[in-house]
C-alpha positions in Angstrom: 3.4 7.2 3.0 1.2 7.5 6.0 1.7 5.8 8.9 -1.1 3.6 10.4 -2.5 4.6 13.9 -3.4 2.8 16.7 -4.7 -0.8 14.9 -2.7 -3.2 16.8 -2.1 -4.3 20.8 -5.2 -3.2 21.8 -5.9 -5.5 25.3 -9.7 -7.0 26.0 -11.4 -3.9 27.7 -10.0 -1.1 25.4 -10.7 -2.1 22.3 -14.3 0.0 21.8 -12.6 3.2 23.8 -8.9 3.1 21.1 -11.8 2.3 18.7 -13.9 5.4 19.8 -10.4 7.6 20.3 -9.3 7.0 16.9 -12.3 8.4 14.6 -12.0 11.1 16.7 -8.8 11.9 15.8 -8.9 11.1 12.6 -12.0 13.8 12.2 -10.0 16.2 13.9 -7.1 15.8 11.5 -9.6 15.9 8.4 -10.8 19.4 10.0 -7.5 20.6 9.8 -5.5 19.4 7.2 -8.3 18.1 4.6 -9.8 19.9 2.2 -13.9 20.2 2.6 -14.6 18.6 -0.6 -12.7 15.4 0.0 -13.1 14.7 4.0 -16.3 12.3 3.4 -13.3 10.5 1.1 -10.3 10.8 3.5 -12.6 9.8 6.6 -13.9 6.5 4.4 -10.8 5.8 3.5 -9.4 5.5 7.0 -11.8 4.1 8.8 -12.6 1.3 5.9 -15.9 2.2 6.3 -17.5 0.4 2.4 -21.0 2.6 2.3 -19.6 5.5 3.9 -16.9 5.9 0.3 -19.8 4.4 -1.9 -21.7 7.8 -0.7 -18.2 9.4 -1.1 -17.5 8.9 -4.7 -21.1 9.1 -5.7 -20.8 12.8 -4.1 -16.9 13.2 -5.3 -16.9 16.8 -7.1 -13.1 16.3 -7.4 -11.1 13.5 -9.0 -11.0 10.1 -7.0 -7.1 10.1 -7.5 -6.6 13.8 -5.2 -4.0 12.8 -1.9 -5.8 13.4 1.0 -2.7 13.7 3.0 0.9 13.5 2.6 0.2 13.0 -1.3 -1.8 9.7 -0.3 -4.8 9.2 -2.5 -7.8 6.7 -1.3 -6.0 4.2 -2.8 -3.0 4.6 -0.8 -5.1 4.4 2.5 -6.8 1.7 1.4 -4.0 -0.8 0.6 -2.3 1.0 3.8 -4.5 -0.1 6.0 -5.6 -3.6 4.3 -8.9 -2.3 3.2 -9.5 -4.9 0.3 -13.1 -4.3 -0.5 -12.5 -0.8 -0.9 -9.5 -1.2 -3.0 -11.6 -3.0 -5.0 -14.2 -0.2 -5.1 -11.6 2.8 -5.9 -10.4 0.4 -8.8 -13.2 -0.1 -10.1 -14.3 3.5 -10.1 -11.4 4.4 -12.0 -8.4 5.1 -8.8 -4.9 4.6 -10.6 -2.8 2.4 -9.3 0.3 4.3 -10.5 -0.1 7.8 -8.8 2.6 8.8 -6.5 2.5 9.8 -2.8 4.9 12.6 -2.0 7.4 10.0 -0.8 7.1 8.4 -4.5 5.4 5.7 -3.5 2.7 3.8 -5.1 -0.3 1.7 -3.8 1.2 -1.0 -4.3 4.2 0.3 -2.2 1.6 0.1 0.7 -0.1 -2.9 0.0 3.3 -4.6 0.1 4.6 -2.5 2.9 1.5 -3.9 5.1 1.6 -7.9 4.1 -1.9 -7.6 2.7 -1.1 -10.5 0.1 -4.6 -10.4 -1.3 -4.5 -6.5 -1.7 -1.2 -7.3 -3.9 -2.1 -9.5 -5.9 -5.7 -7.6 -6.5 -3.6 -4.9 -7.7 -1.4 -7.2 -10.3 -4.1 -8.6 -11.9 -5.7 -4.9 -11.8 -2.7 -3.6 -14.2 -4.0 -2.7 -17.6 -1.3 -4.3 -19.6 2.2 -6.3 -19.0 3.9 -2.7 -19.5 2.2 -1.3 -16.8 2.4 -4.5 -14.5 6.3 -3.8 -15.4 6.2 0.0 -14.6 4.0 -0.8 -11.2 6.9 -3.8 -9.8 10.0 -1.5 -11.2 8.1 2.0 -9.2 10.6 3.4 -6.6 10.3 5.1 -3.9 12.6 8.1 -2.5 14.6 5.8 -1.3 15.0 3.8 -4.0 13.0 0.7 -2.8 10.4 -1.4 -5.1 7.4 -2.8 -3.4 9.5 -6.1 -3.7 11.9 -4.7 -0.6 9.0 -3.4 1.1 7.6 -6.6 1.2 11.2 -7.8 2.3 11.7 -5.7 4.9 8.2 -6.8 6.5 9.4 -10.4 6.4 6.0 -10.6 4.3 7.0 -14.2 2.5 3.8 -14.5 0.8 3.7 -10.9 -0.9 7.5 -11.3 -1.8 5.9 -14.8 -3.5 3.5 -13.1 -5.3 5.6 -10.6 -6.7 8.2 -12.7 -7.5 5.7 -14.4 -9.6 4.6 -11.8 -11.2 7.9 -10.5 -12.2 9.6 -8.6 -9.0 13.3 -8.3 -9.9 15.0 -9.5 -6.6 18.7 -7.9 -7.7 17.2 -4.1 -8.4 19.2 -2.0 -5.9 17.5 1.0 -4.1 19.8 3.6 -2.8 21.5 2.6 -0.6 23.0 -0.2 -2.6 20.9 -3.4 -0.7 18.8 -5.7 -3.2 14.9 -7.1 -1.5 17.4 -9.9 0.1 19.1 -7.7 1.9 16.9 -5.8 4.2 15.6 -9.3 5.3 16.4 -11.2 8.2 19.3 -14.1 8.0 17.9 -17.1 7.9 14.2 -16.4 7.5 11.5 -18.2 5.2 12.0 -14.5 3.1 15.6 -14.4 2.7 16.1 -17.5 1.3 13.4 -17.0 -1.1 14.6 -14.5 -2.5 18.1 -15.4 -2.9 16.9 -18.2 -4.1 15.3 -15.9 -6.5 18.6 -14.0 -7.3 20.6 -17.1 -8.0 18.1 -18.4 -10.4 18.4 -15.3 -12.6 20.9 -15.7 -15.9 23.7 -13.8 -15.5 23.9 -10.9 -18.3 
């Protein structure tokens, strides 16, 4: 999973030169490390710039689902970075929602991962079928870790609401042993959701 650059604590004075800095960067980076073809794609993607990946895609001679860096598609980036009308676009222009970055993740992993509550619940009503819903909540990471604790780990209540909903399991273990509940703080609005959560499922 990429990690997002410079987007927050920005003071009033700076925020057109951090603004400025960071394209610059992020072209520098797409000289280096992106292939020709897709850095009109990678650049869109980062910056959340709508027309810029409309002209993208239109001009995409490889397949929209390609990672762009660190096996992160446009999709990834996208829900990464909070990016809704574009993760509309890449959805509807056929991005899967199931590929994996090279950490396992999926977009959904980074939708979560950011709070971006509408993102998340754009991408459960974007599943093709209840299986695939199921497959998309039940993904891992390398770690072991659904979107659910990524969400839990942000102290995101409203995503954690929203997958819970949609059929999260709050006692699936990653790794390391620790359920969603458990990489939450004590006594926060998230926790006791989701131990609510836990406690409400029938014991097997």
């Amino acid at each position: 999973m990429a990690v997002p650059s410079r987007r927050n604590g920005m003071i009033d004075g700076e925020e057109e030169e951090e603004e400025g800095l960071f394209e610059e960067e992020v072209l520098e980076e797409f000289d280096t490390e992106t292939p020709p073809h897709l850095r009109p794609l990678a650049e869109a993607a980062h910056l959340g710039n709508l027309t810029a990946l409309t002209n993208a895609l239109d001009n995409l001679s490889g397949s929209i689902d390609e990672p762009l860096e660190d096996g992160d598609t446009a999709l990834h980036l996208t829900c990464l970075y909070g990016y809704l009308s574009c993760v509309q676009l890449l959805v509807q222009r056929g991005a899967s929602l199931e590929t994996k970055d090279e950490d396992g993740a999926i977009p959904l992993h980074d939708a979560c991962a950011g709070g971006f509550a509408e993102i998340t619940q754009f991408l459960i009503n974007a599943a093709s079928s209840s299986d695939c819903l199921k497959q998309m909540l039940d993904t891992v990471d390398v770690e072991g870790d659904t979107p659910l604790h990524h969400a839990a780990r942000g102290e995101h209540v409203d995503v954690v609401r929203i997958l819970l909903a949609a059929g999260a399991s709050p006692l699936k273990p990653n790794i390391y042993g620790k359920i969603p509940a458990e990489l939450s703080d004590p006594h926060t609005e998230v926790r006791r959701t989701l131990e609510a959560a836990a406690n409400a499922v029938p014991c097997q």
